[in-house]
C-alpha positions as CSV (number, residue, x, y, z in Angstrom):
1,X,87.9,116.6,105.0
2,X,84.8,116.5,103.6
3,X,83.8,117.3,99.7
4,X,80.3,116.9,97.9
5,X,80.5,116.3,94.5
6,X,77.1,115.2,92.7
7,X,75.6,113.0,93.3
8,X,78.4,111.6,95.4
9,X,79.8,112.4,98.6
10,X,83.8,112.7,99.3
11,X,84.5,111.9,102.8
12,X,87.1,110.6,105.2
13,X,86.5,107.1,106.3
14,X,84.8,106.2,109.8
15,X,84.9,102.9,112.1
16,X,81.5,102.2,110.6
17,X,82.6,101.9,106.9
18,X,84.9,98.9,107.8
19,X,83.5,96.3,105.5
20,X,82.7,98.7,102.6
21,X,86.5,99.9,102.7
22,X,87.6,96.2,103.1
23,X,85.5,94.9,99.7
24,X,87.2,98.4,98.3
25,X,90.6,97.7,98.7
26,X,90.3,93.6,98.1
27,X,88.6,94.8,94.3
28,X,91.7,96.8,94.0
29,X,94.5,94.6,95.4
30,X,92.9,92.1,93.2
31,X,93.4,94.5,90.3
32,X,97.0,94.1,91.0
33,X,97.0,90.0,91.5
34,X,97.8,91.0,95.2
35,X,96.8,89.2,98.0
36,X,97.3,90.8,101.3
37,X,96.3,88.7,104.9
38,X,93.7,90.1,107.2
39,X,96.1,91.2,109.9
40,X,97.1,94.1,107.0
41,X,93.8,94.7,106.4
42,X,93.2,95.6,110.1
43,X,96.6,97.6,110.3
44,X,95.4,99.8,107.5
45,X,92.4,100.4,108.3
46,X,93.3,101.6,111.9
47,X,96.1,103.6,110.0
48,X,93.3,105.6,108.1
49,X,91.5,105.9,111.6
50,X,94.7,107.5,113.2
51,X,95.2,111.1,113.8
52,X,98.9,110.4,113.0
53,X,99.7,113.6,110.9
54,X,102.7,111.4,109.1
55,X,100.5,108.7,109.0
56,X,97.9,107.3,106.1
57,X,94.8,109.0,105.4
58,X,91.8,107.7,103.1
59,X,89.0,109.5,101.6
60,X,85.8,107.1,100.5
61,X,83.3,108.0,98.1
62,X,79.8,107.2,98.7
63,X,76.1,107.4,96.7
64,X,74.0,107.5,99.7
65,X,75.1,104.5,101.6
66,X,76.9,102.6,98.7
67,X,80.6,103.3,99.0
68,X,81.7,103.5,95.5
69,X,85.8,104.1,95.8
70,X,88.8,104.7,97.8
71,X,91.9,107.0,97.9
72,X,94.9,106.0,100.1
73,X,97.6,108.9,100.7
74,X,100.7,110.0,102.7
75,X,102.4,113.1,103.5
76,X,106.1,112.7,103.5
77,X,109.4,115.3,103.0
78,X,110.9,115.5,99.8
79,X,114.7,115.8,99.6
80,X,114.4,118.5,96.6
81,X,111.8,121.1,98.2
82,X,111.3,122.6,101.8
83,X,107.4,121.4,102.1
84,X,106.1,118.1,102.1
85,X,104.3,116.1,99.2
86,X,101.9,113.7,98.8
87,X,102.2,110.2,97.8
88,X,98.5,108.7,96.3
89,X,98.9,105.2,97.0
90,X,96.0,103.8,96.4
91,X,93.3,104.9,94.3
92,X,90.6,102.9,93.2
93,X,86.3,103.4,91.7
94,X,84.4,100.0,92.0
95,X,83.8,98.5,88.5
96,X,79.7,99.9,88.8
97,X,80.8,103.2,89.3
98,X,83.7,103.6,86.6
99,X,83.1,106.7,84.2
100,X,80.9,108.9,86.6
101,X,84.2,111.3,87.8
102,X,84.4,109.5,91.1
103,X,88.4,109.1,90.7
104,X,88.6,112.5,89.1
105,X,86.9,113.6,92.0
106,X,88.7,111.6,94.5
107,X,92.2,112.9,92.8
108,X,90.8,115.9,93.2
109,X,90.0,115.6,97.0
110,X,93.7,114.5,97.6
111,X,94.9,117.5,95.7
112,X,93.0,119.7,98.1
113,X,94.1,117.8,101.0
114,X,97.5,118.3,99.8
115,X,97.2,122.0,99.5
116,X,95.4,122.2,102.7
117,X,98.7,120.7,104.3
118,X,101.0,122.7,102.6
119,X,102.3,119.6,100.4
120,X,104.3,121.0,96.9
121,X,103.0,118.3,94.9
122,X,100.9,115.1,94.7
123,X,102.3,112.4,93.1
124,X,101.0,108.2,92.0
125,X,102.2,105.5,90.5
126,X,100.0,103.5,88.0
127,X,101.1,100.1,85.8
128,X,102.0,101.1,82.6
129,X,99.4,98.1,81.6
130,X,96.5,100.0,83.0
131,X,95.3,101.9,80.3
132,X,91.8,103.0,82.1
133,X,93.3,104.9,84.8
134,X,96.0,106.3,82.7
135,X,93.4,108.0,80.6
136,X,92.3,109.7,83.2
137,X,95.6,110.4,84.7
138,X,97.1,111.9,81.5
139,X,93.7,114.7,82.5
140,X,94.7,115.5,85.5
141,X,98.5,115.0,86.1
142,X,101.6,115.0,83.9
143,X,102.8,112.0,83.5
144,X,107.3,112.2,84.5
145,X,109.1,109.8,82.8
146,X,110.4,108.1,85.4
147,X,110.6,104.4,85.8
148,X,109.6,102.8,89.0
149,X,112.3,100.4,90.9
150,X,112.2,98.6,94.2
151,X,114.1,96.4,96.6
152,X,112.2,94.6,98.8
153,X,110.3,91.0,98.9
154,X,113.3,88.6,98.4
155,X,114.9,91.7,96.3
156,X,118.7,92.3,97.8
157,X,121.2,95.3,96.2
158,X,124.6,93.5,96.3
């Protein structure tokens, strides 16, 4: 998929945008006080790369050759509707680009991925903290209520 939206371009990422995708998603993970080892880096990326239908896809946004942010999302079946929807897991506009609609853009992008697949819905998480994104997100989405739990990382249900 492929979207222009001035003066930035919405595309899909290729094996040449490696290290622009990498310092991307570092900025981000860093966001979150996440550290993730370069193996994972590598998996991901050659996740985007895939032609996997369940698998991830990513969407970059670039000024010329500048890539200015990232959108990580999955297509998965939901146990409440016949069609798929989309899980945005990652969504993220480098600090020098913030406030020119890159993420709006990018959401948007997703959204038309999304409908382009047939997905029901897209759906994100965000930290209830992060009161930048959520500004945004409160334009574009409707915000459900619910409250995020996990197991996982030392985490057992007993």
């Amino acid at each position: 998929m492929t979207a222009t939206t001035a003066p930035f371009l919405i595309r899909a990422p290729a094996a040449p945008d490696r290290e622009a995708w990498a310092r991307l998603w570092e900025d981000y993970l860093w966001f979150y006080d996440t550290r993730l080892p370069a193996a994972q880096f590598d998996l991901q990326f050659a996740r985007l790369l895939s032609d996997d239908p369940r698998g991830f896809r990513g969407l970059m946004a670039f000024r010329g050759t500048e890539a200015l942010g990232l959108a990580h999302y999955v297509f998965h079946p939901h146990g409440w509707q016949a069609g798929d929807t989309c899980y945005l897991q990652d969504l993220w506009t480098s600090a020098s680009a913030r406030g020119q609609g890159i993420g709006r853009a990018l959401i948007a992008a997703v959204g038309q991925a999304a409908q382009a697949q047939g997905a029901v819905q897209v759906y994100w998480l965000t930290h209830s903290g992060n009161a930048v994104a959520r500004a945004l997100y409160d334009k574009v989405g409707r915000a459900t209520g619910f409250v995020e739990y996990e197991l996982g990382s030392g985490t057992t249900a007993s």
